[in-house]
C-alpha positions as CSV (number, residue, x, y, z in Angstrom):
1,X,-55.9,57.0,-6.7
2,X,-58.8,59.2,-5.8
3,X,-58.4,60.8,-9.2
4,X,-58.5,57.9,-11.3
5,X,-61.5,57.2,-9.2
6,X,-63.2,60.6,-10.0
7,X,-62.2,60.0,-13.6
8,X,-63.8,56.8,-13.9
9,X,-66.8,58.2,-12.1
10,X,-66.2,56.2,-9.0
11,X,-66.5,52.6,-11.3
12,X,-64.5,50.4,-9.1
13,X,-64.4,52.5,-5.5
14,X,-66.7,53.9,-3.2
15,X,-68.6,56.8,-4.1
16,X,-66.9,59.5,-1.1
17,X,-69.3,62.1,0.9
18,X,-68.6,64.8,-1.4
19,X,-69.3,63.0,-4.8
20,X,-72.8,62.4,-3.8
21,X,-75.4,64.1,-5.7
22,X,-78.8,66.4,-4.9
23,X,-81.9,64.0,-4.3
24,X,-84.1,65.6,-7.0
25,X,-81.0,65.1,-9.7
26,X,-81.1,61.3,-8.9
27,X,-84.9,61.5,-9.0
28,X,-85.2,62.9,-12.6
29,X,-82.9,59.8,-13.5
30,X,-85.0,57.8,-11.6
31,X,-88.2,58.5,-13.4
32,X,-86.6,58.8,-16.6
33,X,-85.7,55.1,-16.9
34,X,-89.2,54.8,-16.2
35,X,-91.3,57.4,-17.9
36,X,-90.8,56.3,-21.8
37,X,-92.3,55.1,-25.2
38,X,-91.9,51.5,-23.9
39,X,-94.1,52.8,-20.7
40,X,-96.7,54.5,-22.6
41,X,-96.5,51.4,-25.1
42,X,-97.3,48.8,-21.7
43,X,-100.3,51.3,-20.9
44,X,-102.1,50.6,-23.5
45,X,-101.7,47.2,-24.0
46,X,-103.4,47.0,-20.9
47,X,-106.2,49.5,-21.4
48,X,-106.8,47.7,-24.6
49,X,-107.8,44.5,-22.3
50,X,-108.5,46.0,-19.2
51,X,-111.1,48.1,-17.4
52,X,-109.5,51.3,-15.9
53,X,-109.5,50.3,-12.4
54,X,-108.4,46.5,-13.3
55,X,-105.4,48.2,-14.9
56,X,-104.7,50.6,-11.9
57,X,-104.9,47.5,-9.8
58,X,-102.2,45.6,-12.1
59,X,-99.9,48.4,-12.4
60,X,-99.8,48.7,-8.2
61,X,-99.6,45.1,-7.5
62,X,-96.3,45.1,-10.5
63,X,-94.6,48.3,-9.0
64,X,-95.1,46.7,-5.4
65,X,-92.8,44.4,-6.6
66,X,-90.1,47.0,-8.8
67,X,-90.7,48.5,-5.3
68,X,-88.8,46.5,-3.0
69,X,-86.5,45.0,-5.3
70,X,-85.0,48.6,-6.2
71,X,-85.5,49.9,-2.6
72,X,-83.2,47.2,-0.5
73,X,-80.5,47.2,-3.3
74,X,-80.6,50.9,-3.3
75,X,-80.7,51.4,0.1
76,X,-77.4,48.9,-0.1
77,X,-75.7,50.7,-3.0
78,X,-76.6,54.2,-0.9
79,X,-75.0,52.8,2.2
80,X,-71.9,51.4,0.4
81,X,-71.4,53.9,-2.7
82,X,-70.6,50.6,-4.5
83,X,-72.4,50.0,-8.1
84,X,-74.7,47.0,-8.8
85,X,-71.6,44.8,-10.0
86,X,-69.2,45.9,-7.6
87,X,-71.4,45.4,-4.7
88,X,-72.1,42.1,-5.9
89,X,-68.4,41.4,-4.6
90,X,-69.3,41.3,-0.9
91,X,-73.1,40.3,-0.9
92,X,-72.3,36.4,-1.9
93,X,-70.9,36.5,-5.0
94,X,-67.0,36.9,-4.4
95,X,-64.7,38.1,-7.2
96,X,-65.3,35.5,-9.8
97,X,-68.8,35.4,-9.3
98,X,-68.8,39.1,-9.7
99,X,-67.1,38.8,-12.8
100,X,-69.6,36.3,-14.3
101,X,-72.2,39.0,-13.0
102,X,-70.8,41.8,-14.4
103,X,-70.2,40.4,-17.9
104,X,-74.1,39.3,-17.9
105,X,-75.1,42.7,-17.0
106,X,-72.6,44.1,-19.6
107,X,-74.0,42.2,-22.7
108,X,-77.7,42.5,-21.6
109,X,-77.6,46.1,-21.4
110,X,-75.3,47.2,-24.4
111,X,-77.8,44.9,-26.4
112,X,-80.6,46.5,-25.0
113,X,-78.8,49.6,-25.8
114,X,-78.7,48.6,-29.7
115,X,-82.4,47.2,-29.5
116,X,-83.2,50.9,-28.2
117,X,-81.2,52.8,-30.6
118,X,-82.3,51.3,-33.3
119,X,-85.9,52.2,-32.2
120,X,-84.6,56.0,-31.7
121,X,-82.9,56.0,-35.3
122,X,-86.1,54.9,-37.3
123,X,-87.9,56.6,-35.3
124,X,-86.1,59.9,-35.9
125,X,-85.8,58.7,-40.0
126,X,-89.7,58.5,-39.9
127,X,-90.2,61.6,-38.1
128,X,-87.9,63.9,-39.8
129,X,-87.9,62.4,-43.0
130,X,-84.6,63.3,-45.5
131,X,-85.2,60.7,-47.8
132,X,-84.6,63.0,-50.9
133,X,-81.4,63.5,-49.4
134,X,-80.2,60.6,-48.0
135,X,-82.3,57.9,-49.4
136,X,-82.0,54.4,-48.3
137,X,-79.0,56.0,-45.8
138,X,-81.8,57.7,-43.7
139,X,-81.9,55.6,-41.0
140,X,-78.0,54.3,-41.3
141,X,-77.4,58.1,-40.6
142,X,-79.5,58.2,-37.8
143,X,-78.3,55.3,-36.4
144,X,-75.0,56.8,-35.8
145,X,-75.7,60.2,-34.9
146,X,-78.1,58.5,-32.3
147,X,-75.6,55.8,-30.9
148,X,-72.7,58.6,-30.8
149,X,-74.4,61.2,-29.3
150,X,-75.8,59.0,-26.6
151,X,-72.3,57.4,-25.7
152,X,-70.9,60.9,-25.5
153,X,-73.5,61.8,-23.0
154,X,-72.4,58.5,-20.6
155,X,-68.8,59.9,-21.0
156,X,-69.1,62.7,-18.9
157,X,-70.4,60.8,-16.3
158,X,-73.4,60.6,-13.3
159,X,-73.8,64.8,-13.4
160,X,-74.3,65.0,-17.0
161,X,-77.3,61.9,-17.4
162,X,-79.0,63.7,-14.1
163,X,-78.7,67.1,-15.9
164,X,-80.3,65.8,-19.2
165,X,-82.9,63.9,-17.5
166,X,-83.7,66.9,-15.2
167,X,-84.5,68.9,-18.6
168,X,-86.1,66.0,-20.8
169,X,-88.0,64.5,-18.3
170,X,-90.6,67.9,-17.3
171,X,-90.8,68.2,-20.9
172,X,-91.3,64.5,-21.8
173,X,-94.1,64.4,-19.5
174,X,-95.6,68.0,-20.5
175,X,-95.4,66.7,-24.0
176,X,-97.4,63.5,-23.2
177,X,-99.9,65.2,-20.8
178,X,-100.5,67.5,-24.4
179,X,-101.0,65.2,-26.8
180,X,-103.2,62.9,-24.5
181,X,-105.3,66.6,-24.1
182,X,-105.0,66.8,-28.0
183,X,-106.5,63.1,-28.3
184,X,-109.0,63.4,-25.4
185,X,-111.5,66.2,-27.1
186,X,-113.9,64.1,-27.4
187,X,-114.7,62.2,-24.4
188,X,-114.9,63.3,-20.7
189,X,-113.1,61.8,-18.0
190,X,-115.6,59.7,-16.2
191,X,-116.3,58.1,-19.8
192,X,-112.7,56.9,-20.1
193,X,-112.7,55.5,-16.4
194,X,-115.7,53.4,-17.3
195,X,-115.7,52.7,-20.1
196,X,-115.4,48.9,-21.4
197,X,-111.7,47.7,-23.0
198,X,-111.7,47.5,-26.5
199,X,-109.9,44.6,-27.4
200,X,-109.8,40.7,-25.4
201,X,-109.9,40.7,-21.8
202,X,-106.6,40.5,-19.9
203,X,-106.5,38.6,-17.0
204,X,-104.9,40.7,-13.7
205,X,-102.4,37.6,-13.1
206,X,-100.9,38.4,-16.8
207,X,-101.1,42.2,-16.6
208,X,-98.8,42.1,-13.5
209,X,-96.4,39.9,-14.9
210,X,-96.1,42.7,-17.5
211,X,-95.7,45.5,-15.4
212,X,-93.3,43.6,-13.4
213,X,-91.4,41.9,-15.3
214,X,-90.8,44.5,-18.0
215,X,-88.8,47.1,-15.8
216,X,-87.1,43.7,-13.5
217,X,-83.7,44.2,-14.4
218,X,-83.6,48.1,-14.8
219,X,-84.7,47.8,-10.9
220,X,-82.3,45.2,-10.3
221,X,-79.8,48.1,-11.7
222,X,-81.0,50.7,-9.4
223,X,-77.7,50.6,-7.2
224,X,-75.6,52.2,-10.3
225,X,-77.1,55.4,-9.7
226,X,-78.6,55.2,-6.0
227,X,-75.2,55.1,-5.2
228,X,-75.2,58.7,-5.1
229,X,-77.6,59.3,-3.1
230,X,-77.2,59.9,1.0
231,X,-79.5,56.8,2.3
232,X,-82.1,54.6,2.2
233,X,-84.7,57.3,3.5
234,X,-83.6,59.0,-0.3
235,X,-83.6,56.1,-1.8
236,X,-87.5,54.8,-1.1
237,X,-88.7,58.3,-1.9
238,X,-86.7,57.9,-5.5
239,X,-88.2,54.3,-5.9
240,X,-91.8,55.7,-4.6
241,X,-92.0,58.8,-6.5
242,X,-90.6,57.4,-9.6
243,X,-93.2,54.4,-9.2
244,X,-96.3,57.1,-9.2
245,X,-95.4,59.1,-12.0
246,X,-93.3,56.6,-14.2
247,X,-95.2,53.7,-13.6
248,X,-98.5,54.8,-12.3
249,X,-99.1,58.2,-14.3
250,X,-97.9,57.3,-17.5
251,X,-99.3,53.4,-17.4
252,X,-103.0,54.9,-17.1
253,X,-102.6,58.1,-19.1
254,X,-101.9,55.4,-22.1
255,X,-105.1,53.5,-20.6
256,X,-107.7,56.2,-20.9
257,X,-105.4,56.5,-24.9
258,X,-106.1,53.0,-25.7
259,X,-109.9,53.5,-24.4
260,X,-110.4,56.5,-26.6
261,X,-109.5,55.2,-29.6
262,X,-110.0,51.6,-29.6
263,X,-106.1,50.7,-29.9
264,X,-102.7,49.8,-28.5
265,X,-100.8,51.8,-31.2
266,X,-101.7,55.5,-29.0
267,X,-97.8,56.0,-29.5
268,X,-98.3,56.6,-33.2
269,X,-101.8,58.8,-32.7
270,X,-99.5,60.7,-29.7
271,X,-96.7,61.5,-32.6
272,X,-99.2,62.2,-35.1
273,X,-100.5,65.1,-33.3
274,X,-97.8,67.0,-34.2
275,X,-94.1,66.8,-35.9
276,X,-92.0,68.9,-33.2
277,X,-94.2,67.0,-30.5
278,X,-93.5,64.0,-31.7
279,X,-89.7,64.3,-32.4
280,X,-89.4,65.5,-28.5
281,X,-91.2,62.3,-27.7
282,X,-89.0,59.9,-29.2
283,X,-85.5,62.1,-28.5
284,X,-86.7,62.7,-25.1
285,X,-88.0,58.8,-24.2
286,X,-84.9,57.1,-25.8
287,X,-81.9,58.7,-25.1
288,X,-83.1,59.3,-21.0
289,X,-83.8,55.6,-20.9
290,X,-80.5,54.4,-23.1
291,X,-78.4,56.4,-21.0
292,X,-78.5,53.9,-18.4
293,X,-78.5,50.9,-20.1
294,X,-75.0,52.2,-21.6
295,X,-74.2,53.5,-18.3
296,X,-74.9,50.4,-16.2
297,X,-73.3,47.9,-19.5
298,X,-69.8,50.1,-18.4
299,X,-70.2,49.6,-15.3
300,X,-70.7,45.7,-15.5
301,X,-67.6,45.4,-17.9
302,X,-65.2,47.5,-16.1
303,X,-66.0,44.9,-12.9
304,X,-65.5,41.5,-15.3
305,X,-62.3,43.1,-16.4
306,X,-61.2,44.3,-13.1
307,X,-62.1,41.0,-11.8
308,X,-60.4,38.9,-14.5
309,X,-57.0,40.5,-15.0
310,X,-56.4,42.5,-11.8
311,X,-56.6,45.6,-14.1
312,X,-58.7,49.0,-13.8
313,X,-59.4,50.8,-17.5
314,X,-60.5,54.2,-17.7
315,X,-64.0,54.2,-18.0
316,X,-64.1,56.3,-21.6
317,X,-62.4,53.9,-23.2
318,X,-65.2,51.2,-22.0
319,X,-68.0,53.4,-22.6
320,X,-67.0,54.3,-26.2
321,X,-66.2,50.7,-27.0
322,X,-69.6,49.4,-25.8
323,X,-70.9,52.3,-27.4
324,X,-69.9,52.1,-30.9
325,X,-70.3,48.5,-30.8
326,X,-74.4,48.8,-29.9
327,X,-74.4,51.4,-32.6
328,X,-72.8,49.6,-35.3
329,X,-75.0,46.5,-34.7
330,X,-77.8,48.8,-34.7
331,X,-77.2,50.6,-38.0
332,X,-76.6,47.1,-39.7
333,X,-79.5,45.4,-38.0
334,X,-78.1,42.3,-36.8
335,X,-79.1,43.4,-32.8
336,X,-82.9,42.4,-33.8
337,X,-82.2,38.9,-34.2
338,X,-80.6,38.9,-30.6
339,X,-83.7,39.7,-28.7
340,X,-84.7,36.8,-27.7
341,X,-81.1,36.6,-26.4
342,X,-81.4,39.0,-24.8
343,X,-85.0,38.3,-22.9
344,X,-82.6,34.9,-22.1
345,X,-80.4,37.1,-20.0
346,X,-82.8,39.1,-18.4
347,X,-83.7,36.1,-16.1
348,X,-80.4,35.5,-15.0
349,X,-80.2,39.0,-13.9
350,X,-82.9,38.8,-11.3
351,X,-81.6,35.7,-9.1
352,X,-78.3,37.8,-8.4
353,X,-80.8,40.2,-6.6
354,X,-82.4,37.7,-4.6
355,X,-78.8,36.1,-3.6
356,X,-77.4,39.8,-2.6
357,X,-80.3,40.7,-0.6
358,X,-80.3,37.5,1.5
359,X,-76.7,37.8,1.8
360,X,-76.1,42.0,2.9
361,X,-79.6,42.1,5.0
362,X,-80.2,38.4,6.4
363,X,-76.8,36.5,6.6
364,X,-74.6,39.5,6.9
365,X,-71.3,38.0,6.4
366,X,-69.3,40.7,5.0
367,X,-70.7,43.3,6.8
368,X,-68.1,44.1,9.7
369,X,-65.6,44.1,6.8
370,X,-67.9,47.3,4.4
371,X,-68.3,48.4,7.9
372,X,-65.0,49.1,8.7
373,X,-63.2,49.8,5.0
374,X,-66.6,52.6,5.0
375,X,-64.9,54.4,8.0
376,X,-61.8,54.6,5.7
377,X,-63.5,55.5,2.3
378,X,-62.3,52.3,1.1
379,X,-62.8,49.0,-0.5
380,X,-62.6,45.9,2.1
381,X,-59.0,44.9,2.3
382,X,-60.4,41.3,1.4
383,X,-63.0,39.3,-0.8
384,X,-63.9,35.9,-1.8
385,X,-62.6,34.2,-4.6
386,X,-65.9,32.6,-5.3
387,X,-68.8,31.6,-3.6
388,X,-70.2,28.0,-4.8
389,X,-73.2,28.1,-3.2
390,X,-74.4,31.2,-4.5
391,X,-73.2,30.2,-8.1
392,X,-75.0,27.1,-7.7
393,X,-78.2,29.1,-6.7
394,X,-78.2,31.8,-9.3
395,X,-78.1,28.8,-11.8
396,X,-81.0,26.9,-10.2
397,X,-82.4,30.7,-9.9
398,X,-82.2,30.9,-13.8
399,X,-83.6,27.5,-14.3
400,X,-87.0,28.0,-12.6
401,X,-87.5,31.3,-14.2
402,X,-86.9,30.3,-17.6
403,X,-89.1,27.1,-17.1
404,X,-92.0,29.2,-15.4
405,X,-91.4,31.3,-18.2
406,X,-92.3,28.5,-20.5
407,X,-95.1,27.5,-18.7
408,X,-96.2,30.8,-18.1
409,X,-96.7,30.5,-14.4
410,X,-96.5,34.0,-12.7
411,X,-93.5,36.5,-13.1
412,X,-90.8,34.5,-14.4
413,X,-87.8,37.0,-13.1
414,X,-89.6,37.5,-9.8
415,X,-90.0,33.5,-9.2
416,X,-86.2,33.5,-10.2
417,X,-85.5,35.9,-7.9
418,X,-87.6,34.7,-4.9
419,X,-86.1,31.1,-5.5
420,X,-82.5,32.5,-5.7
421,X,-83.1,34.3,-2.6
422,X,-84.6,31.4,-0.5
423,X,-82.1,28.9,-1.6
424,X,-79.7,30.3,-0.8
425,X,-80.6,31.1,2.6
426,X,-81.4,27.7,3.1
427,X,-78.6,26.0,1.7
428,X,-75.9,28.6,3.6
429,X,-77.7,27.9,7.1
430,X,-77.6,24.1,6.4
431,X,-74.0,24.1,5.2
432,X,-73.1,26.5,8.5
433,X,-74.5,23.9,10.7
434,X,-72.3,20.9,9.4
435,X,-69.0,22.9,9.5
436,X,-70.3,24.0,12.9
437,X,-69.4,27.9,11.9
438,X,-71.3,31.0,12.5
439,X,-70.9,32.6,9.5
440,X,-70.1,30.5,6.5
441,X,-66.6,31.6,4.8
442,X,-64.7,30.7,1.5
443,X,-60.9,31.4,0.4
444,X,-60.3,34.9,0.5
445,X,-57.4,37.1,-1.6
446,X,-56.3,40.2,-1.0
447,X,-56.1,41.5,-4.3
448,X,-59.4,43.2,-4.5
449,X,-59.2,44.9,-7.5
């Protein structure tokens, strides 16, 4: 057992003692979900409307929020070695919920994965350029080589996604820092900090919904990697750290980009500066950002299968399926039409947070059980069949976030979240009190995976 475990990279078990990784490993993946195009890309749409110190104050207030979110689920995750979706199991959700969790997370992230791929592939079509040779194949070829050499990189696993980031990500932000130097020439740092945005004004309300809600599921993922860390003291240094360089570093060196030349598209002025520089740019931002939304779509899978038919599958066969699948809808371009699908699922993501939080750190109901099966290096010899309650408030969860989302009233996964959370704290207390209990329990079974 504990080798199909190790095989399967600890997918449906408890990460053990010794599988646990070196803080600065889990760090580099950390900031390399964070440090990116997509990053430098939400920089400059905010120096574009915003004065330098109104855009500092955005991008704090926004990764306040990323903050907390990541830290208590990945001070959970640390705790219980347990991914996002497993963990999901015993924090409210039960087995069926888990599943419906698991297959959300699953379908969100491997179409994230083809939205991001087929960014990398054009972008390595433009950059390179073999159009004499491959004509209107360029980016078909690139497509593939992208998408394949990605999924063979979440094959082998946590170690080899740390090592790659802990390589790309120095040089991703060496590269940046260089071509921002390249850009800069001309005007002197106390110029760029004052200077006046170039484009209509922002409000702060809106630039924090952008900060925020742009990285809201990716920190609602955090526990897929946290996992292997040793506690929550590691884990708020990981969330903190990553937040200042990731969020906070690159966020404002695309500010002072956007203020120097009077435009959001400093990502094509930043690859312009030179053809190598630009090529590490793209390969570097993609592939340490896809990583994990391939990694975390296995992971999510692997539960809703588990969960479904009382069946574990070897993790490579998961990841390649999910992989070639985001590829080929990639190369044939039918995963652009699915982003606003996909924007769809990324508010139902965020209530689950809310409802697991409430449930681990506030209600506690499964705790004794983690507690014990921990001493073991086990699972929990038990776990709900479903929850109803917490079902009922992830939908009402999803419901306010997609209509603030339509209204535009504040962050439209963080309201989703917050009202999950509260609901359900509410609603478990109230229906406690009538069945005269303690601690609210539904039908158990014993077959936990």
């Amino acid at each position: 057992m504990k080798g199909i475990a190790m095989d399967n990279d600890y997918s449906l078990s408890r990460v053990p003692d010794e599988a646990k990784q070196p803080f600065w490993k889990i760090l580099f993946i950390r900031i390399g979900a964070i440090c990116c195009v997509s990053q430098l890309m939400l920089g400059a749409a905010l120096g574009f409307g915003m004065t330098f110190w109104d855009a500092f104050l955005a991008t704090m207030l926004g990764s306040v929020l990323l903050q907390v979110v990541s830290w208590a689920l990945g001070t959970a995750a640390a705790h219980e070695g347990l991914s996002t979706s497993l963990l999901s199991r015993w924090t409210g959700f039960g087995k069926g919920g888990s599943a419906l969790f698991g297959g959300v997370v699953a379908i969100s992230m491997v179409g994230w994965f083809g939205v991001q791929n087929a960014v990398f592939g054009q972008g390595m079509a433009t950059i390179v350029g073999f159009t004499d040779f491959l004509g209107d194949f360029e980016y078909p070829v690139w497509a593939i080589i992208t998408g394949i050499g990605i999924t063979l990189l979440v094959v082998f696993g946590i170690k080899a996604i740390a090592n790659f980031a802990t390589i790309f990500v120095p040089v991703f932000i060496a590269v940046v820092i260089y071509a921002t130097w390249v850009i800069l020439q001309d005007h002197t740092l106390a110029e760029l900090v004052s200077m006046a945005p170039p484009g209509a004004a922002l409000s702060l309300g809106a630039a924090t919904t952008m900060v925020a809600g742009g990285f809201i599921a990716g920190a609602i993922c955090t526990p897929d990697y946290a996992r292997f860390l040793k506690g929550g003291t590691q884990v708020f240094w990981m969330t903190l750290i990553g937040t200042f360089i990731g969020e906070l570093g690159m966020n404002l060196l695309a500010v002072m980009l956007a203020h120097a030349t009077g435009t959001e598209n400093v990502v094509d002025l930043m690859m312009a500066t030179s053809g190598i520089i630009g090529v590490i740019i793209v390969v570097a931002s993609t592939v340490k950002l896809n990583d994990i939304n391939l990694y975390s779509s296995g992971l999510g899978l692997m539960t809703l299968i588990n969960a479904l038919f009382n069946k574990t599958v070897k993790r490579n066969t998961i990841i390649w399926a999910l992989g070639i699948v985001g590829t080929v809808l990639s190369v044939i371009g039918i995963i652009n039409y699915f982003t606003d699908f996909l924007t769809l699922l990324g508010v139902a993501i965020p209530p689950v947070a809310g409802i697991m939080v409430i449930d681990y750190y506030v209600l506690r109901r499964s705790r004794k059980k983690l507690d014990e099966s921990r001493a073991k290096g086990e699972l929990p010899a038990k776990v709900e069949n479903w929850n109803p309650i917490a079902i009922i408030c992830w939908i009402a969860g999803f419901a306010v976030g997609q209509i603030t989302s339509m209204l535009n009233i504040g962050i439209p996964g963080l309201n989703s979240l917050i009202l999950a959370g509260v609901l359900y704290w509410v609603v478990m207390k109230i229906y406690a009190s009538i069945k005269k209990v303690d601690v609210v329990e539904f039908k158990e079974t014993d077959q936990v995976l």
